[in-house]
N, C-alpha and C positions, 0 to 999 in steps of 0.2 A: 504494500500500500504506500509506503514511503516514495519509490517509485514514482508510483501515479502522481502524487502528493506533486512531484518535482516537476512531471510532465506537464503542469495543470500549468505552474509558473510561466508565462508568456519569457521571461528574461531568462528563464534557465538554459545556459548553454554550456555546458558539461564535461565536451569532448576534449579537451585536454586534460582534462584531471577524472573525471570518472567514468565518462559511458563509451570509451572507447570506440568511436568510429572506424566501421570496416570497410564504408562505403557510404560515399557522398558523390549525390551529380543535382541539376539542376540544369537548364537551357542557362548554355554558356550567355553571359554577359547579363543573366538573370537571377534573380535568388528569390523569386517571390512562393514558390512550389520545389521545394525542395525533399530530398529522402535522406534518410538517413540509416542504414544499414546498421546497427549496434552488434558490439561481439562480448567476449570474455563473460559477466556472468548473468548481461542483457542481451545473450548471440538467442537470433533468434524475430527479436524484436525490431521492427520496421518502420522509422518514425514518417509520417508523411507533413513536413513543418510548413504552415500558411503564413508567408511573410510579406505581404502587401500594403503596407503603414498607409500608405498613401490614399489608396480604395477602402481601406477600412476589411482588407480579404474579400473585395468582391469579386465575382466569376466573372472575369470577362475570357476571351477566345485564345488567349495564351495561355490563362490560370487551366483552361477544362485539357488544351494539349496536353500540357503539364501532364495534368488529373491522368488523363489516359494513358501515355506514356510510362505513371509511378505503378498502376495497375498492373499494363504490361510485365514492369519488371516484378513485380511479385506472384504474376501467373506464373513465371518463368522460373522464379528462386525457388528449391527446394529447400532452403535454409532458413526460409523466414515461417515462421511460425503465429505471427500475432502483428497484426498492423496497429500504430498508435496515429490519430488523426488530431493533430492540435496545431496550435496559432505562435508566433511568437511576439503577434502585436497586442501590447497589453491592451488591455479589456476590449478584446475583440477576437471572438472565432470567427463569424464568417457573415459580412454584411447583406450575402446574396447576389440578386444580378448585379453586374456593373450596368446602373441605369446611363453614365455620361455615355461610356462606348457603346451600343447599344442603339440609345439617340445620333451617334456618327455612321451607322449603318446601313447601309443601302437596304430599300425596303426588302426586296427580294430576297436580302441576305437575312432577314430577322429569323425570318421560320426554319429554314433549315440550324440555323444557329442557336435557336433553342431547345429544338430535338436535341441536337447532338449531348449539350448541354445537359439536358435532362434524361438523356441517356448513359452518357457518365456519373453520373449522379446515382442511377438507379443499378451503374454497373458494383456500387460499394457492397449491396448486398447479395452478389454473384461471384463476390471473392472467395477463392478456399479456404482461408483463414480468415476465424473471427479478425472484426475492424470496429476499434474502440474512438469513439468521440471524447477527447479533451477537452470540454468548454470552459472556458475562463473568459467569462464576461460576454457579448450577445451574440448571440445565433438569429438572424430574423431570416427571414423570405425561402430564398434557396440556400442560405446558410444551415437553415433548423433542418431543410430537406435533405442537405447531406448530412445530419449528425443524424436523421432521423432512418435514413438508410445504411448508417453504421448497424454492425451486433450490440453495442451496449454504447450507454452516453452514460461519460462520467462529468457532473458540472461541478466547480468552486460555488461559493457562497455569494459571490458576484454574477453567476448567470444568468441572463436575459434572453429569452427564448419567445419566438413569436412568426406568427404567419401573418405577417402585414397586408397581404394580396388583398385579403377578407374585408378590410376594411375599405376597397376599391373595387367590394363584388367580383370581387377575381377566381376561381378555384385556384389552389397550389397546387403545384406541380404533381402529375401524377405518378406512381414507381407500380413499375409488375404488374400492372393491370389492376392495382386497388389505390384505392385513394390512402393517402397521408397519414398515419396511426402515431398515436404514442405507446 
């Protein structure tokens, strides 16, 4: 639990002194979607870090390559055993769509770019190994839809969790062919 405890920390960054990274990548000249491969006596465990200060961790069409990309490689690692899903921007896991980019869009490009979107999204619970949400601090829109298609959501004491769509008569996102559960 200590562990978790650490993981939940938006600032906790470890890997010189305790969690021994095995393996780190990211789109080069990017760090907003990051993995992090842990070894020694967290070998096993696959952090996937939401580092976007600036979006507040919103999805926009690099964050979801990312997304798919980090997937890929743990469809592929037999080493990884437990994916950890958290933020490193304090009080904030995942603000949702990126509504600026989005609005920069060619119309024709929205629909297909929400699919995909929300196909990654729903690919969290098609992973072989359980996929835990870290939330410290808010989760709204399609933030809460990916911790919500995590295996387990761990939140701090600071979580903020919400489907803001509802209050614009929107449905949220939908996963698997069923609507949004807690």
């Amino acid at each position: 639990m200590a562990f978790l405890s650490a993981v939940l920390r938006p600032s906790c960054r470890r890997a010189a002194s305790g969690w021994n990274i095995l393996r780190q990548f990211s789109t080069p000249g990017d760090n907003e979607f990051r993995v992090e491969l842990l070894k020694d006596e967290n070998q096993g465990i696959c952090l996937f870090v939401l580092n976007r200060p600036q979006a507040m961790n919103a999805i926009g069409r690099n964050f979801v390559t990312n997304m798919e990309e980090s997937m890929d490689f743990v469809r592929r690692n037999k080493e990884v055993r437990t994916v950890i899903l958290k933020s490193e921007v304090k009080g904030v896991f995942c603000a949702g769509a990126d509504l600026k980019e989005r609005a920069q869009m060619k119309e024709e490009d929205v629909g297909p770019y929400v699919m995909k979107a929300r196909a990654t999204i729903s690919a969290f619970s098609e992973l072989p190994v359980p996929v835990i949400a870290a939330i410290d601090g808010i989760a709204v829109g399609g933030g809460l839809e990916i911790a919500l298609a995590c295996d387990l959501r761990i939140a701090s004491d600071n979580a903020k969790m919400g489907l803001v769509e509802t209050r614009l008569a929107i449905i949220p996102g939908r996963r698997s062919g069923n609507s949004t559960s807690m």
